[in-house]
N, C-alpha and C positions, 0 to 999 in steps of 0.2 A: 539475640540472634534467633533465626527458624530456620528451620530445616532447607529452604531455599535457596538460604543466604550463604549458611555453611555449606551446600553445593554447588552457590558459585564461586565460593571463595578456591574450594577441593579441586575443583574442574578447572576453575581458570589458573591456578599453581599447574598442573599437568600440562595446559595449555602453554602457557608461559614458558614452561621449560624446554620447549622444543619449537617453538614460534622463530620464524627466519623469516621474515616478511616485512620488517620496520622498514626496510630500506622504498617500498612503493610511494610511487609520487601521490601527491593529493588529490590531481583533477584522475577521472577513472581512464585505465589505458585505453581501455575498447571504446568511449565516448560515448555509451548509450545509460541509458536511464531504464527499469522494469518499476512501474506503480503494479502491485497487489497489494492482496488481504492480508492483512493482520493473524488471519486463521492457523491456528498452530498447525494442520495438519497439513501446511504447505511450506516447501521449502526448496524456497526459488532457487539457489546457486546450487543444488542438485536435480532440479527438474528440466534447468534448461544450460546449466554447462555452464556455470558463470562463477569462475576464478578468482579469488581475493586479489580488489582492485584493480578487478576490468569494470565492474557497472556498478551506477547505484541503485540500491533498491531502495525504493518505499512504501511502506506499507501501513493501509489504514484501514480503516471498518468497510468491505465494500471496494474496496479498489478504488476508490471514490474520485475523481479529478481535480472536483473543486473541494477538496478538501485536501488535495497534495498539490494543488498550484503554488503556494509558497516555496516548496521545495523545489516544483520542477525551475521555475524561474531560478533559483539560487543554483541548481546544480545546472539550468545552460548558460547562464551568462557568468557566474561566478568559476567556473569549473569545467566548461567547454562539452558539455553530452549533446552530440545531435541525432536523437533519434530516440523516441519513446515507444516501449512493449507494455501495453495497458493491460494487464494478467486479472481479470477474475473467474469466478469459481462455481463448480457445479456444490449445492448441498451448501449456497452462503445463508446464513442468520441473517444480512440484509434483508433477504424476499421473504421473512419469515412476519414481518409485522407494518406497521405504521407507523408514523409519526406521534400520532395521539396514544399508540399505546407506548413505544419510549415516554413520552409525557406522563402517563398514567401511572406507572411503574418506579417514575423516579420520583411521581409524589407520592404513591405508597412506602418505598424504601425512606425517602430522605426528607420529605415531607414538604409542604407549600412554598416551605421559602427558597428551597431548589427548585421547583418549578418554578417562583417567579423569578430566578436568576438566568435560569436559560429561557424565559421569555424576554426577559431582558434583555439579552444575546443574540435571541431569533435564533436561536439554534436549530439546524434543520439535522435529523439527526442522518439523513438521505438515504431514507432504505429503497429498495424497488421492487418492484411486481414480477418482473419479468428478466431471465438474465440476458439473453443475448442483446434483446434491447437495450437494454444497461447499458451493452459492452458497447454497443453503437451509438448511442447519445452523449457518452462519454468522451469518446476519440470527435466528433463532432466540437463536443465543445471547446475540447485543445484544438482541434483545427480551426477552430470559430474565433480563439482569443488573441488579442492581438499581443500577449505575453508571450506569444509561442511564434519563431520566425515560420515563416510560411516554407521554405524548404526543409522542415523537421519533416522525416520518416517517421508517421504514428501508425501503427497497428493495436490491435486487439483482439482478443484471445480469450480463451475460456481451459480452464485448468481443470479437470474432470478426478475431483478426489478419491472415485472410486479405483483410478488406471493409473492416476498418474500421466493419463495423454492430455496434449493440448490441441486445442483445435482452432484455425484463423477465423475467426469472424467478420472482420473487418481488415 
């Protein structure tokens, strides 16, 4: 065990003991979906008012779309959400580098034959330059795919981690 572990075990006993919630249905009540960041310093169901099993989140490096289209498809067709909130962030580690230095990086840590396994993969690891842009090429693209019914409400947003404000973008 680590230190971690034994505090999720402590925490989720606390947790547990006072959890009334088993009873919500599966598909989410409010039927909307939010993609952000993975970024610990964000936390979506207190930044924007979302209730255990009203929406789903998902979150990945980057708020990224094509890297949570999996999910979004399974949670609109499988589990009824119409209507996606694309959340990314001011101060993200995505705009911080490139591709080739992901690549560089993971064959200094892990060495050659992990880079040739995510060239294998074509791994893109989709960082970006620029955030608003991001946030606009992103809803773009779910608007573009023919995975996404065309009467889905997408927005996009930027979550500003200095405030805690959100701002529309798109």
């Amino acid at each position: 065990m680590t230190a971690i572990t034994d505090n999720l075990e402590t925490k989720n006993r606390d947790y547990a003991a006072t959890f009334d919630k088993g009873h919500l249905a599966l598909p989410p009540a409010k039927k909307y979906l939010v993609l952000t960041c993975m970024d610990a310093r964000i936390d979506p169901a207190a930044a924007i008012g979302i209730d255990l099993g009203d929406a789903h989140i998902i979150r990945n490096a980057g708020a990224s779309a094509k890297d949570a289209l999996r999910s979004i498809v399974i949670s609109q067709q499988l589990l009824g959400t119409r209507e996606i909130l694309l959340i990314k962030h001011t101060d993200c580690g995505m705009l911080t580098f490139e591709n080739k230095d992901a690549y560089a990086l993971v064959e200094k840590s892990l060495g050659t034959q992990a880079v040739e396994d995510l060239k294998s993969k074509n791994l893109d690891f989709l960082p970006f330059p620029l955030l608003e842009p991001a946030v606009q090429d992103d809803v773009e693209f779910l608007k573009g795919s023919p995975l996404i019914p065309e009467d889905v409400p997408i927005s996009g947003w930027v979550y500003e981690v200095e405030t805690g404000r959100v701002k529309k973008i798109v």
